[in-house]
PDB file of N, CA, C and O in Angstrom:
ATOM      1  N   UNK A   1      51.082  19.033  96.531  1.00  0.00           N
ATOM      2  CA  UNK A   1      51.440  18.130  97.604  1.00  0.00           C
ATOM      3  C   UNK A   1      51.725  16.752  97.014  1.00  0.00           C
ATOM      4  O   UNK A   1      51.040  16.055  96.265  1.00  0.00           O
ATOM      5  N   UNK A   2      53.234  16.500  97.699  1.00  0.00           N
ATOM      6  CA  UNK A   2      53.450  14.759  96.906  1.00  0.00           C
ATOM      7  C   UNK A   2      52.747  13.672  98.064  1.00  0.00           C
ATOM      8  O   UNK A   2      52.690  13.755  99.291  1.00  0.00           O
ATOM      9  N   UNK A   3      52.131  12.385  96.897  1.00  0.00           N
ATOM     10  CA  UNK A   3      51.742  11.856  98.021  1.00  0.00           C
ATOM     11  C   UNK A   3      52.505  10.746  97.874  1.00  0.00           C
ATOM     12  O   UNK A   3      53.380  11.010  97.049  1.00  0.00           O
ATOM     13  N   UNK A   4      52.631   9.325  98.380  1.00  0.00           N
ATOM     14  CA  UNK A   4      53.315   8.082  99.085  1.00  0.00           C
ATOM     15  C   UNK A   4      54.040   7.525  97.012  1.00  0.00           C
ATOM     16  O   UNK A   4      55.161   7.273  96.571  1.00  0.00           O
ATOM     17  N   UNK A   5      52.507   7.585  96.319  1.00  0.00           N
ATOM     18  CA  UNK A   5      53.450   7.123  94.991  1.00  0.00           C
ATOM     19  C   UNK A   5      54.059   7.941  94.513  1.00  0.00           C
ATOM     20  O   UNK A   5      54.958   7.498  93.799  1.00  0.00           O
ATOM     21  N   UNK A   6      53.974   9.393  94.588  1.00  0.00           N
ATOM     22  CA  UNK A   6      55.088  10.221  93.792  1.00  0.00           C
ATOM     23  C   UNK A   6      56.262  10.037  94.393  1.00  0.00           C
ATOM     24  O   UNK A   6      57.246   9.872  93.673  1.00  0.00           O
ATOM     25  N   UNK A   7      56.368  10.028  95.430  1.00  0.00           N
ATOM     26  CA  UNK A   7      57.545   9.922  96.571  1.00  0.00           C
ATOM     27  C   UNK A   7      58.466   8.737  95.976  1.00  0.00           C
ATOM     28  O   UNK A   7      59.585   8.943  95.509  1.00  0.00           O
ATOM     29  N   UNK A   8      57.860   7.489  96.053  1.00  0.00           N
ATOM     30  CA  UNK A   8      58.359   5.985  95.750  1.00  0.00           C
ATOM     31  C   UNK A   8      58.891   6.224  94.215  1.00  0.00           C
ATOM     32  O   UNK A   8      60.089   6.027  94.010  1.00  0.00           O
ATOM     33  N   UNK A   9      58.112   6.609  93.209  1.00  0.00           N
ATOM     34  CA  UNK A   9      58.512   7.159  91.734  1.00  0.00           C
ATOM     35  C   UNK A   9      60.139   8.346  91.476  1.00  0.00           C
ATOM     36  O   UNK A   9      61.049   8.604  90.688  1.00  0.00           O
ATOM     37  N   UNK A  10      59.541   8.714  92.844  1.00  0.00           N
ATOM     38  CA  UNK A  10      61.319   9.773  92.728  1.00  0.00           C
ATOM     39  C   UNK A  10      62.173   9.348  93.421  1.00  0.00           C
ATOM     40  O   UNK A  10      63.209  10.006  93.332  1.00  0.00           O
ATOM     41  N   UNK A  11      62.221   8.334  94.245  1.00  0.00           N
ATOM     42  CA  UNK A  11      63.058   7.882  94.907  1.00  0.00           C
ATOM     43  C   UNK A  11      63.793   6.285  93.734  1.00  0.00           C
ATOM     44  O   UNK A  11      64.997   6.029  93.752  1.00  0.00           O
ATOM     45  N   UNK A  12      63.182   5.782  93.204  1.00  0.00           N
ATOM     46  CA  UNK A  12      63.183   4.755  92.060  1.00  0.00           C
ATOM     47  C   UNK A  12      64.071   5.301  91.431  1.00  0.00           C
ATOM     48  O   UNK A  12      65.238   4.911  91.409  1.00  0.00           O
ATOM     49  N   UNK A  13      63.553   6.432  90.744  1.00  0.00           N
ATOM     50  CA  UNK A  13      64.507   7.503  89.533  1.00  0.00           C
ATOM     51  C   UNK A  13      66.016   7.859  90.230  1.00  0.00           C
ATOM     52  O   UNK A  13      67.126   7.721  89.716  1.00  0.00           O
ATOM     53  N   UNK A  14      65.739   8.259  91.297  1.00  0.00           N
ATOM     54  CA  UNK A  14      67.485   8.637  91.964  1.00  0.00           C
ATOM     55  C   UNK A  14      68.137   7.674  92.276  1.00  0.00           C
ATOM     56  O   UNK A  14      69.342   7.820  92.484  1.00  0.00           O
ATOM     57  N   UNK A  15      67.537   6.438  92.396  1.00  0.00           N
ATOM     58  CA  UNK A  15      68.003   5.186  92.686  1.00  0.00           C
ATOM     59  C   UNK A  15      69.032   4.749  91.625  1.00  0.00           C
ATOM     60  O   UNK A  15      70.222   4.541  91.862  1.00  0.00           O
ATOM     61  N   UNK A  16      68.545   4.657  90.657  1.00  0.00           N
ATOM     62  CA  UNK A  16      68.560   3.944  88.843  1.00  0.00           C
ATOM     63  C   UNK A  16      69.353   5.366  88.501  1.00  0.00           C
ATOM     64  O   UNK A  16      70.284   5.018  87.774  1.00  0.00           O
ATOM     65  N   UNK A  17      69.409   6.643  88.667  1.00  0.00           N
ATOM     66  CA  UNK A  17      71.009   7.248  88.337  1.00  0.00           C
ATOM     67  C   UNK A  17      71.484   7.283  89.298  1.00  0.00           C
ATOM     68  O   UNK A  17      72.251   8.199  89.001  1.00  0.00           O
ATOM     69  N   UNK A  18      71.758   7.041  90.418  1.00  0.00           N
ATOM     70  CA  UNK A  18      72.766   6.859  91.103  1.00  0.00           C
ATOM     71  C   UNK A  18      73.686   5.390  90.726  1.00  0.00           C
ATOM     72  O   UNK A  18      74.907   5.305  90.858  1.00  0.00           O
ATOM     73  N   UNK A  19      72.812   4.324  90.248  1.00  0.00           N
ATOM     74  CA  UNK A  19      73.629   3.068  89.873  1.00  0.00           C
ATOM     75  C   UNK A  19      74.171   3.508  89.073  1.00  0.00           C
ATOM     76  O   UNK A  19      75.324   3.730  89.442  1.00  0.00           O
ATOM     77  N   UNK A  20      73.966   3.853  87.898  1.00  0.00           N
ATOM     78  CA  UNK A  20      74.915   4.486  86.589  1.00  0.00           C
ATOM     79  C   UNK A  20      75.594   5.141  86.891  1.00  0.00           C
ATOM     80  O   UNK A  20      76.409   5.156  85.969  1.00  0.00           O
ATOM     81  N   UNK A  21      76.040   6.065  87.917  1.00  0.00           N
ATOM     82  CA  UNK A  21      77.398   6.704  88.171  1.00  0.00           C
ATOM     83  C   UNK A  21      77.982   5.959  88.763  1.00  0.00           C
ATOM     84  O   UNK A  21      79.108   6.419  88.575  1.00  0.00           O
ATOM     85  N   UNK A  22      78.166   4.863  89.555  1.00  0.00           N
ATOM     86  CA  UNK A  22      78.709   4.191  90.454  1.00  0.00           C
ATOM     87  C   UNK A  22      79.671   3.649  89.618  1.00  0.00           C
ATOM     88  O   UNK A  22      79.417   3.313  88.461  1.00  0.00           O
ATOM     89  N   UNK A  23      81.026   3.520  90.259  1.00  0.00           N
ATOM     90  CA  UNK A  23      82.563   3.127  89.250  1.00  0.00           C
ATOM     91  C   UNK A  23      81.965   1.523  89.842  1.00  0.00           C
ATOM     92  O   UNK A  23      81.140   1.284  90.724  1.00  0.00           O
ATOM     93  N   UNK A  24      82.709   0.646  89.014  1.00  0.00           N
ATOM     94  CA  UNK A  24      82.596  -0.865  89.630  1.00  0.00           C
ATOM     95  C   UNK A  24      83.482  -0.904  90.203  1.00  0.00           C
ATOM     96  O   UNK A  24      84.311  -0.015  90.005  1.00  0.00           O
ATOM     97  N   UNK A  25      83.720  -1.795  91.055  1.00  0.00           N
ATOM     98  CA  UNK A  25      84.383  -2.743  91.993  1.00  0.00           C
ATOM     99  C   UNK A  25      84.968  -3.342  91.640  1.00  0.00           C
ATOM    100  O   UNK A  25      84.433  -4.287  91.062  1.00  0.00           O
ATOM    101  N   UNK A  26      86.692  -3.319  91.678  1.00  0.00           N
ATOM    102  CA  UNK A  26      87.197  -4.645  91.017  1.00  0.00           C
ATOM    103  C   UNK A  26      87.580  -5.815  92.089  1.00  0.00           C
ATOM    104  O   UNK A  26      87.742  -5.843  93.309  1.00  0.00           O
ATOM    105  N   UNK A  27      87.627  -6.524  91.299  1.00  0.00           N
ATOM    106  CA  UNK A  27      87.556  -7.760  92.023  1.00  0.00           C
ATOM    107  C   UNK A  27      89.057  -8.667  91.432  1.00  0.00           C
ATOM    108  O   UNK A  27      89.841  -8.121  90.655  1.00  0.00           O
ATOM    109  N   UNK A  28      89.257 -10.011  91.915  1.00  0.00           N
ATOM    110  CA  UNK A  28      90.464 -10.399  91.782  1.00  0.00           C
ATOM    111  C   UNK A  28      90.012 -11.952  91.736  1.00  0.00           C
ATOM    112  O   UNK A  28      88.831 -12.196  91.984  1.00  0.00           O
ATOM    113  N   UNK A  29      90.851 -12.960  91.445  1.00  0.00           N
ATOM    114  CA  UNK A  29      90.782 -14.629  91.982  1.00  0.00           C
ATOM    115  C   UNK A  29      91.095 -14.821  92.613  1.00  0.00           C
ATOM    116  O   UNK A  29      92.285 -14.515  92.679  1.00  0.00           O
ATOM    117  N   UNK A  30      90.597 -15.423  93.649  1.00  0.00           N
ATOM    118  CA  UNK A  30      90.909 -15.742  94.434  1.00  0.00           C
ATOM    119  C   UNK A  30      90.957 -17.578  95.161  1.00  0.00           C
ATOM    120  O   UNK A  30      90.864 -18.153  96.245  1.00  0.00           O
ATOM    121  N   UNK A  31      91.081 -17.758  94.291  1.00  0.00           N
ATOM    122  CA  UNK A  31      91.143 -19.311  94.467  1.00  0.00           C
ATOM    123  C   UNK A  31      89.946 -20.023  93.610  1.00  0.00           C
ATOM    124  O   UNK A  31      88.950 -19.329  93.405  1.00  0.00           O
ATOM    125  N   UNK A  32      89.969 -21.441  93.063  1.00  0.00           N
ATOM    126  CA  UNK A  32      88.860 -21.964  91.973  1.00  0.00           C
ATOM    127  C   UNK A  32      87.829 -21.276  92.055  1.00  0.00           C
ATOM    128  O   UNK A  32      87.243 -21.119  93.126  1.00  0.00           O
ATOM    129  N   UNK A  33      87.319 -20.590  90.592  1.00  0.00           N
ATOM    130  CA  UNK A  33      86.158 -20.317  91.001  1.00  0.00           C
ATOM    131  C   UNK A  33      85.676 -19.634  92.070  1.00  0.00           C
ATOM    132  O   UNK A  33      84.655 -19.947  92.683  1.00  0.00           O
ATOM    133  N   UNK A  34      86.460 -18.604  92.339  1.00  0.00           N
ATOM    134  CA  UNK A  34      86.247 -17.659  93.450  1.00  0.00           C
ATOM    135  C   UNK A  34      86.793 -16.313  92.991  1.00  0.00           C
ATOM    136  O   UNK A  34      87.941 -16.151  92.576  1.00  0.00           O
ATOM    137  N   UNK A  35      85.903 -15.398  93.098  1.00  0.00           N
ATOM    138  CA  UNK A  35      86.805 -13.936  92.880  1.00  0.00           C
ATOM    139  C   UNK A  35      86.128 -12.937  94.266  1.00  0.00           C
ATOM    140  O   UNK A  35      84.995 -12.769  94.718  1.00  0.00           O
ATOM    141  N   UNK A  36      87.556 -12.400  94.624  1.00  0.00           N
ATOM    142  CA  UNK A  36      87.018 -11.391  96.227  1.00  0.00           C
ATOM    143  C   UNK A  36      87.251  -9.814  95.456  1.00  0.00           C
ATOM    144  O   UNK A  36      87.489  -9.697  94.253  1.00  0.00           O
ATOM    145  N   UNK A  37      87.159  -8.960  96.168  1.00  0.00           N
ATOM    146  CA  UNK A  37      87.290  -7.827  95.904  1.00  0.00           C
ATOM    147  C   UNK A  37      88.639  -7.149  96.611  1.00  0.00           C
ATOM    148  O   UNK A  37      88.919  -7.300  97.800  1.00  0.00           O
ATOM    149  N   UNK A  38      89.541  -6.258  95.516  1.00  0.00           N
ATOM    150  CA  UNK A  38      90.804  -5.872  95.722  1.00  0.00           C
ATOM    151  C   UNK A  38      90.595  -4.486  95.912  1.00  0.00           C
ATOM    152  O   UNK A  38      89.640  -3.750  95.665  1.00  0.00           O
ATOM    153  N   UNK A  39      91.846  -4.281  96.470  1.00  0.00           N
ATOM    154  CA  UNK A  39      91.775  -2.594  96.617  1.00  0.00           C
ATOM    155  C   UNK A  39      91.724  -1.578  95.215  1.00  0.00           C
ATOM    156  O   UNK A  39      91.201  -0.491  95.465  1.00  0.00           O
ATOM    157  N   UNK A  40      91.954  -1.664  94.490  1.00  0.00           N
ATOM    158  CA  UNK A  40      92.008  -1.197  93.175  1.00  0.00           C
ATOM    159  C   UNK A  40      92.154  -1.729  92.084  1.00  0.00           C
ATOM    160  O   UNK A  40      92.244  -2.953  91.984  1.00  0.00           O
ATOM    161  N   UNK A  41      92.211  -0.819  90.929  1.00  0.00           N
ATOM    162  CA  UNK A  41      92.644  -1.637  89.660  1.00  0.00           C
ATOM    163  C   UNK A  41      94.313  -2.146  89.789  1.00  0.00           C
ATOM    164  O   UNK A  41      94.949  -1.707  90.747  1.00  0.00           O
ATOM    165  N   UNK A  42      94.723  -2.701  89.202  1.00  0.00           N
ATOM    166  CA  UNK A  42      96.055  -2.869  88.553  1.00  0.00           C
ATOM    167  C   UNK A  42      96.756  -1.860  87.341  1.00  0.00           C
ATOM    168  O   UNK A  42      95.985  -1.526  86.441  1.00  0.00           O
ATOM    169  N   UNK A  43      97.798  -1.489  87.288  1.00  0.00           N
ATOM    170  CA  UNK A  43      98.046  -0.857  86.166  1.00  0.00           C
ATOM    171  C   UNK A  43      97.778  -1.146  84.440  1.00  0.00           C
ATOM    172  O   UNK A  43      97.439  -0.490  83.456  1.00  0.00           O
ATOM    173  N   UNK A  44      98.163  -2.554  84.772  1.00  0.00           N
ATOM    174  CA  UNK A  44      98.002  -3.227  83.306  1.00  0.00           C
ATOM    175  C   UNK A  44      96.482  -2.969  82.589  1.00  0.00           C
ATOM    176  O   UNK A  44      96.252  -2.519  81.467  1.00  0.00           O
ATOM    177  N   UNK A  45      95.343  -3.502  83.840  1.00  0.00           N
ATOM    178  CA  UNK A  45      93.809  -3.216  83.857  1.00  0.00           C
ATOM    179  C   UNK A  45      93.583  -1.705  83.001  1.00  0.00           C
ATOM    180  O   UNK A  45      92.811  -1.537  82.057  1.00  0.00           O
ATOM    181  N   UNK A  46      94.279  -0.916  83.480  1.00  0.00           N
ATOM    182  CA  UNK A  46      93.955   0.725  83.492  1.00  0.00           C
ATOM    183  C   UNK A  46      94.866   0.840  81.963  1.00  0.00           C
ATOM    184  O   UNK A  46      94.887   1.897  81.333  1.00  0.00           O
ATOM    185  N   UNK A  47      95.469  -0.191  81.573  1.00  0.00           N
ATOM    186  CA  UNK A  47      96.306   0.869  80.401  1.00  0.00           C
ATOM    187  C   UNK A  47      95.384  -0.395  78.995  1.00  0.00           C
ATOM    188  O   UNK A  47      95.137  -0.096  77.827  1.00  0.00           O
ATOM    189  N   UNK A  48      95.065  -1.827  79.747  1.00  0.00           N
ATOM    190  CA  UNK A  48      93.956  -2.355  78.789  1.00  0.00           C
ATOM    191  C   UNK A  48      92.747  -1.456  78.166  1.00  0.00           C
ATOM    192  O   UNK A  48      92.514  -1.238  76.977  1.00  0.00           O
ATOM    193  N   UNK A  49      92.127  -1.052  79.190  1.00  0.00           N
ATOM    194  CA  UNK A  49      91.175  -0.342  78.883  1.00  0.00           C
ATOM    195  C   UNK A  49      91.519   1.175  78.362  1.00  0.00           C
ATOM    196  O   UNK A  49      90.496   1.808  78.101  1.00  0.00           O
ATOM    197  N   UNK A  50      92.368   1.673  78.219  1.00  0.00           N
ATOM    198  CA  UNK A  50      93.088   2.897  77.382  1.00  0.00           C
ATOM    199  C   UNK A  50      92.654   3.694  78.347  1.00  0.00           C
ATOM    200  O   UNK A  50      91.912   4.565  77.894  1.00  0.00           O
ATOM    201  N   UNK A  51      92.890   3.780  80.046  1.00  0.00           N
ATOM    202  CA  UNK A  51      92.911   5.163  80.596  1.00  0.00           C
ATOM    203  C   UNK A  51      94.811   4.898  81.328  1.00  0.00           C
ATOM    204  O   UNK A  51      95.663   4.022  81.182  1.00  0.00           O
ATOM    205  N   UNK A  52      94.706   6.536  82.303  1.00  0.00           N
ATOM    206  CA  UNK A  52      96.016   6.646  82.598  1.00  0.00           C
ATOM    207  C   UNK A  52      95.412   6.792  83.919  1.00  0.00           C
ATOM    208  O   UNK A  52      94.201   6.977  84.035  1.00  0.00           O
ATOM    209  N   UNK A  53      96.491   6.689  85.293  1.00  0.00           N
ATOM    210  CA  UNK A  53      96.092   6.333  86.132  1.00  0.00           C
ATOM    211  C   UNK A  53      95.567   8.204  86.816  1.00  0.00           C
ATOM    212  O   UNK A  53      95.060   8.579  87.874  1.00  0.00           O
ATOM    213  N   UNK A  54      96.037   8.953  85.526  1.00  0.00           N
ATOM    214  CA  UNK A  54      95.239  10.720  86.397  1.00  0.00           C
ATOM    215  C   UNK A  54      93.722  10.917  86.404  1.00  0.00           C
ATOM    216  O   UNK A  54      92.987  11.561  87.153  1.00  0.00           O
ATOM    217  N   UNK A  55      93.359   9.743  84.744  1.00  0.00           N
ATOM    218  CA  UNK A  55      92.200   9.709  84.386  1.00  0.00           C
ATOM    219  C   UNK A  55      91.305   8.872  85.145  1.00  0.00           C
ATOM    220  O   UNK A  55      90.186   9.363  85.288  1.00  0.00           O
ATOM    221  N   UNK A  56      91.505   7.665  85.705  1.00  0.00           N
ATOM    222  CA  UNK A  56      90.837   7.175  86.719  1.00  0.00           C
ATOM    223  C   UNK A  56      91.224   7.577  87.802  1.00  0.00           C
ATOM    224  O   UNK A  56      91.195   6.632  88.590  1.00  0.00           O
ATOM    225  N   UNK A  57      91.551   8.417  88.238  1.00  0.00           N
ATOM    226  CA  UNK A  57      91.630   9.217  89.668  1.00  0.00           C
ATOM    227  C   UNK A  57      90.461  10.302  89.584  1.00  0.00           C
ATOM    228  O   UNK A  57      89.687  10.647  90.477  1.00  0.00           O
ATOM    229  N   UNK A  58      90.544  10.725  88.322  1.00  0.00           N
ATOM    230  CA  UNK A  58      89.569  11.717  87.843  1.00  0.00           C
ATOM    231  C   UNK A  58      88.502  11.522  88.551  1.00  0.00           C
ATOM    232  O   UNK A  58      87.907  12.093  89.465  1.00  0.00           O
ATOM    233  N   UNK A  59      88.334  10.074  87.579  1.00  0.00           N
ATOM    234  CA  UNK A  59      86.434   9.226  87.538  1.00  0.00           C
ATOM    235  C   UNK A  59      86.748   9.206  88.848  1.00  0.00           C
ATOM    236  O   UNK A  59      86.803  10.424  89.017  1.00  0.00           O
ATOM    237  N   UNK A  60      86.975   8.780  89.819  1.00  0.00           N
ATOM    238  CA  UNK A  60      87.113   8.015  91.093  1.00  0.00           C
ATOM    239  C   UNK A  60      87.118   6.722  90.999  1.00  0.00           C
ATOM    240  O   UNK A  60      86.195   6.079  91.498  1.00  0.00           O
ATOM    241  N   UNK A  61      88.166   6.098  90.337  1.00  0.00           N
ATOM    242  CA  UNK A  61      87.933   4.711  90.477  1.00  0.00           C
ATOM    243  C   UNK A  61      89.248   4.485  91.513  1.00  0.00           C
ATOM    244  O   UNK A  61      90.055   5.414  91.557  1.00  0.00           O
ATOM    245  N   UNK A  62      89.399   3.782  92.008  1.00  0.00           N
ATOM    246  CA  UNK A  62      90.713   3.098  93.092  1.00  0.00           C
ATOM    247  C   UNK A  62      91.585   2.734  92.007  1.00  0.00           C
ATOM    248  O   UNK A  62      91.026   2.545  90.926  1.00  0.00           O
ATOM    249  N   UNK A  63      92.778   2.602  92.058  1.00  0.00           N
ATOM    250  CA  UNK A  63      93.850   2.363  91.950  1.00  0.00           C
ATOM    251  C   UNK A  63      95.041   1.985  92.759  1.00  0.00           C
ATOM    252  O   UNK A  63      95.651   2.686  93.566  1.00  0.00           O
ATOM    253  N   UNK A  64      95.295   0.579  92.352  1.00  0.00           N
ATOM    254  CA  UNK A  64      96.237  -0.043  93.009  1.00  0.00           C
ATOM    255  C   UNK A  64      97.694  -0.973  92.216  1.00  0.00           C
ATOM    256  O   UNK A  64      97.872  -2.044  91.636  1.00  0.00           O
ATOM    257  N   UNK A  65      98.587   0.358  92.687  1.00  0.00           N
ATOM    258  CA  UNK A  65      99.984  -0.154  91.782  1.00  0.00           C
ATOM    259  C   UNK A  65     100.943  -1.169  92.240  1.00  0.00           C
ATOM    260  O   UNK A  65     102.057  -1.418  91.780  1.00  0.00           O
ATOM    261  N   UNK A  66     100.244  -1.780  93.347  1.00  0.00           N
ATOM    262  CA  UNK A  66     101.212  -2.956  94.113  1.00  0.00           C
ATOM    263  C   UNK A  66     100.872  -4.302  93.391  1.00  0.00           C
ATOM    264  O   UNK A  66     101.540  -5.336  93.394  1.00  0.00           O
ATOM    265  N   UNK A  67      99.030  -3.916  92.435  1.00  0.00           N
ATOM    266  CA  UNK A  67      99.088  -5.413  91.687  1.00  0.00           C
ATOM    267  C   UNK A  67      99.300  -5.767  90.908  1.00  0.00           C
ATOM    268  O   UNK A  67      98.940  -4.915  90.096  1.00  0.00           O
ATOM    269  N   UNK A  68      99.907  -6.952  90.137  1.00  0.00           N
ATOM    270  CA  UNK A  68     100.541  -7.032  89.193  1.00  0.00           C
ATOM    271  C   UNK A  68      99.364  -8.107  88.425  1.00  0.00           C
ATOM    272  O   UNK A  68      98.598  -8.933  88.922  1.00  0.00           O
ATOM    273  N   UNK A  69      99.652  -7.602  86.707  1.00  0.00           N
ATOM    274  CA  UNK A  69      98.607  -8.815  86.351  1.00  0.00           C
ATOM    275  C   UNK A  69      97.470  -7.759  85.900  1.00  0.00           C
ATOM    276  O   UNK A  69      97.310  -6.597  86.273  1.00  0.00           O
ATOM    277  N   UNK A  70      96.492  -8.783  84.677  1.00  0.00           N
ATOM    278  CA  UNK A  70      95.188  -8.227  84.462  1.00  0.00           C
ATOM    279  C   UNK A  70      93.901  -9.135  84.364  1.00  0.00           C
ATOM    280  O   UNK A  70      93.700  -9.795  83.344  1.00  0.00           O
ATOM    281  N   UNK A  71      93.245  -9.155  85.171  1.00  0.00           N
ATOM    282  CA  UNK A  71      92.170  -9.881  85.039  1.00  0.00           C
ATOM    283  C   UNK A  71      90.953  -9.128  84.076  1.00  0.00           C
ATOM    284  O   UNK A  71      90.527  -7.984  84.232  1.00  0.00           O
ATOM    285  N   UNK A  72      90.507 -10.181  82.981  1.00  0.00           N
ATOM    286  CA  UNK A  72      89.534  -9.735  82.004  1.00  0.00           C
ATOM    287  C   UNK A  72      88.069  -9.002  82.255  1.00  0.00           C
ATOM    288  O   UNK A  72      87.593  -8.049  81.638  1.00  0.00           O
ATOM    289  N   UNK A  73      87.525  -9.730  83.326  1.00  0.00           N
ATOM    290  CA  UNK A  73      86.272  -8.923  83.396  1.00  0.00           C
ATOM    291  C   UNK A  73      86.394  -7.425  84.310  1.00  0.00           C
ATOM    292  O   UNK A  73      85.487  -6.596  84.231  1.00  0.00           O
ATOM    293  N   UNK A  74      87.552  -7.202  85.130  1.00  0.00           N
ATOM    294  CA  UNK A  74      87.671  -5.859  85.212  1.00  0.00           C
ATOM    295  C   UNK A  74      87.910  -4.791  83.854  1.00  0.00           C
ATOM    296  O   UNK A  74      87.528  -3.622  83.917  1.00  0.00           O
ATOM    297  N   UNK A  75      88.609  -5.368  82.597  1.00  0.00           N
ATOM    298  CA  UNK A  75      88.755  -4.514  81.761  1.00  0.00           C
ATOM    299  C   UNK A  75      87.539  -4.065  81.208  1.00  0.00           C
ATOM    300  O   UNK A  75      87.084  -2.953  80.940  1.00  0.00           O
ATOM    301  N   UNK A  76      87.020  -5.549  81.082  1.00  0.00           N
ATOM    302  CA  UNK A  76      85.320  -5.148  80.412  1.00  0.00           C
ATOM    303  C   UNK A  76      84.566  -4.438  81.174  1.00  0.00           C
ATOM    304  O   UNK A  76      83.583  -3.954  80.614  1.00  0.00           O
ATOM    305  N   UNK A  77      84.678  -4.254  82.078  1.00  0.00           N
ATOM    306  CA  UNK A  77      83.740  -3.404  83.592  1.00  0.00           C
ATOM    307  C   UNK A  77      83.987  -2.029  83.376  1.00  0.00           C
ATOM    308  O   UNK A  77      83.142  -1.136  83.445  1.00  0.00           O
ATOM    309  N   UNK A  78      85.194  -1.901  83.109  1.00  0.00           N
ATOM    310  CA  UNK A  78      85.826   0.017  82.924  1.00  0.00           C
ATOM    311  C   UNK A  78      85.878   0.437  81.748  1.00  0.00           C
ATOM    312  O   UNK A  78      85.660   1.611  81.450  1.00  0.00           O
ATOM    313  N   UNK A  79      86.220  -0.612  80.804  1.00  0.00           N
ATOM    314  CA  UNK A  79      85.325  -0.231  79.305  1.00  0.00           C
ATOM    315  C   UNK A  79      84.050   0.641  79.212  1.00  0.00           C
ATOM    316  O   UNK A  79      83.811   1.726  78.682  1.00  0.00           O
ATOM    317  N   UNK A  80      83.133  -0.477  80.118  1.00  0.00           N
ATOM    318  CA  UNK A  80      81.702  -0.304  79.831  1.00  0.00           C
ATOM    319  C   UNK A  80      81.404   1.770  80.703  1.00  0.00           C
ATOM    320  O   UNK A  80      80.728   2.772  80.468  1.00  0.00           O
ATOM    321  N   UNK A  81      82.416   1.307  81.673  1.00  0.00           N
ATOM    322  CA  UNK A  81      82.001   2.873  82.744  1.00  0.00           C
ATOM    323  C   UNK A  81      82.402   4.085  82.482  1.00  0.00           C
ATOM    324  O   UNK A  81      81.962   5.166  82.874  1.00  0.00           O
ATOM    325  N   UNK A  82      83.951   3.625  81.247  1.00  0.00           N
ATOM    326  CA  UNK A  82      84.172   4.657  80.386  1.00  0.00           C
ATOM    327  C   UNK A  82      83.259   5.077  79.587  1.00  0.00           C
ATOM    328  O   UNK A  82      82.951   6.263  79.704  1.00  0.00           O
ATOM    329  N   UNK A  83      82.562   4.258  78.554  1.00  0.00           N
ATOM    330  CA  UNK A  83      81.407   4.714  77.184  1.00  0.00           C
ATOM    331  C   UNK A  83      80.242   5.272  77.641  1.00  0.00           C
ATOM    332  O   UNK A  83      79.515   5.916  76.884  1.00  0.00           O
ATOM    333  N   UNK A  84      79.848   5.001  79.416  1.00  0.00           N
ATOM    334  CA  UNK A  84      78.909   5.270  79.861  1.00  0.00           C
ATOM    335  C   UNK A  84      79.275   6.448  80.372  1.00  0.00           C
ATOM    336  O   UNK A  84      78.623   7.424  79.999  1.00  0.00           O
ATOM    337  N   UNK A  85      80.342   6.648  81.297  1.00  0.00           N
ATOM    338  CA  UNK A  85      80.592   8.456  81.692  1.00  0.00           C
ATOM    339  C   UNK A  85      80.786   9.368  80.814  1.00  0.00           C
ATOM    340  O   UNK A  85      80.419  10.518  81.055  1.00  0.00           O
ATOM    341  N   UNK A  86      81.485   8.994  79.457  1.00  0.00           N
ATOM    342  CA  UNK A  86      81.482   9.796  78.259  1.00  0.00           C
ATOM    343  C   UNK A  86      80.382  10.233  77.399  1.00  0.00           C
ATOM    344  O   UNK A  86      80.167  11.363  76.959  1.00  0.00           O
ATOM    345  N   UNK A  87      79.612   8.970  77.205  1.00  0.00           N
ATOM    346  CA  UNK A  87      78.288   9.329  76.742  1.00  0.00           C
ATOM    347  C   UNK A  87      77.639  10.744  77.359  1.00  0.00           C
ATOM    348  O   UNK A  87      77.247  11.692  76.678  1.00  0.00           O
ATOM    349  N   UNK A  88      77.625  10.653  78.759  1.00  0.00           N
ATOM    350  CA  UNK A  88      76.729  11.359  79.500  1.00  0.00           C
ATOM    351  C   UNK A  88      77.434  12.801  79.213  1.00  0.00           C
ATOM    352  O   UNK A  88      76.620  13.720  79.305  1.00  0.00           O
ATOM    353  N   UNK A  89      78.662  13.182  78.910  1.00  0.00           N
ATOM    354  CA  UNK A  89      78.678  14.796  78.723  1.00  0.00           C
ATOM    355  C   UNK A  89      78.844  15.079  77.183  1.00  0.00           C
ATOM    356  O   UNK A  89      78.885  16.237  76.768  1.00  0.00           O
TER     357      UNK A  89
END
């Protein structure tokens, strides 16, 4: 029988891998010092970071070919979610 801390201990654990699968969010500028969140990557974003847009359809990340342009910390974001989904198989 689980009691209240085993419960809280397995719910923690599914918590903390569920963040690690989660694709990031890209985001955009949006005026000084402001960044909002866009509908997808950009193409340029997706070919910085060396995927193709079948391969992030794969992962599930959004993709959006209407934006033009690459903002840096999205590349570093899908970098990081690439080495991390690869790692894992």
């Amino acid at each position: 029988m689980w009691n209240r801390r085993d419960w809280d201990e397995f719910f923690n654990i599914v918590a903390k891998r569920w963040h690690m699968r989660r694709p990031p969010r890209p985001v955009d500028r949006s005026g000084l010092n402001r960044v909002a969140p866009t509908e997808g990557y950009s193409l340029a974003e997706l070919d910085d970071a060396g995927l193709s847009i079948e391969q992030a359809e794969y992962l599930g990340l959004p993709v959006d070919a209407g934006r033009v342009g690459s903002y840096g910390p999205n590349v570093t974001s899908l970098r990081e979610y690439i080495r991390a989904t690869r790692s894992r198989f």
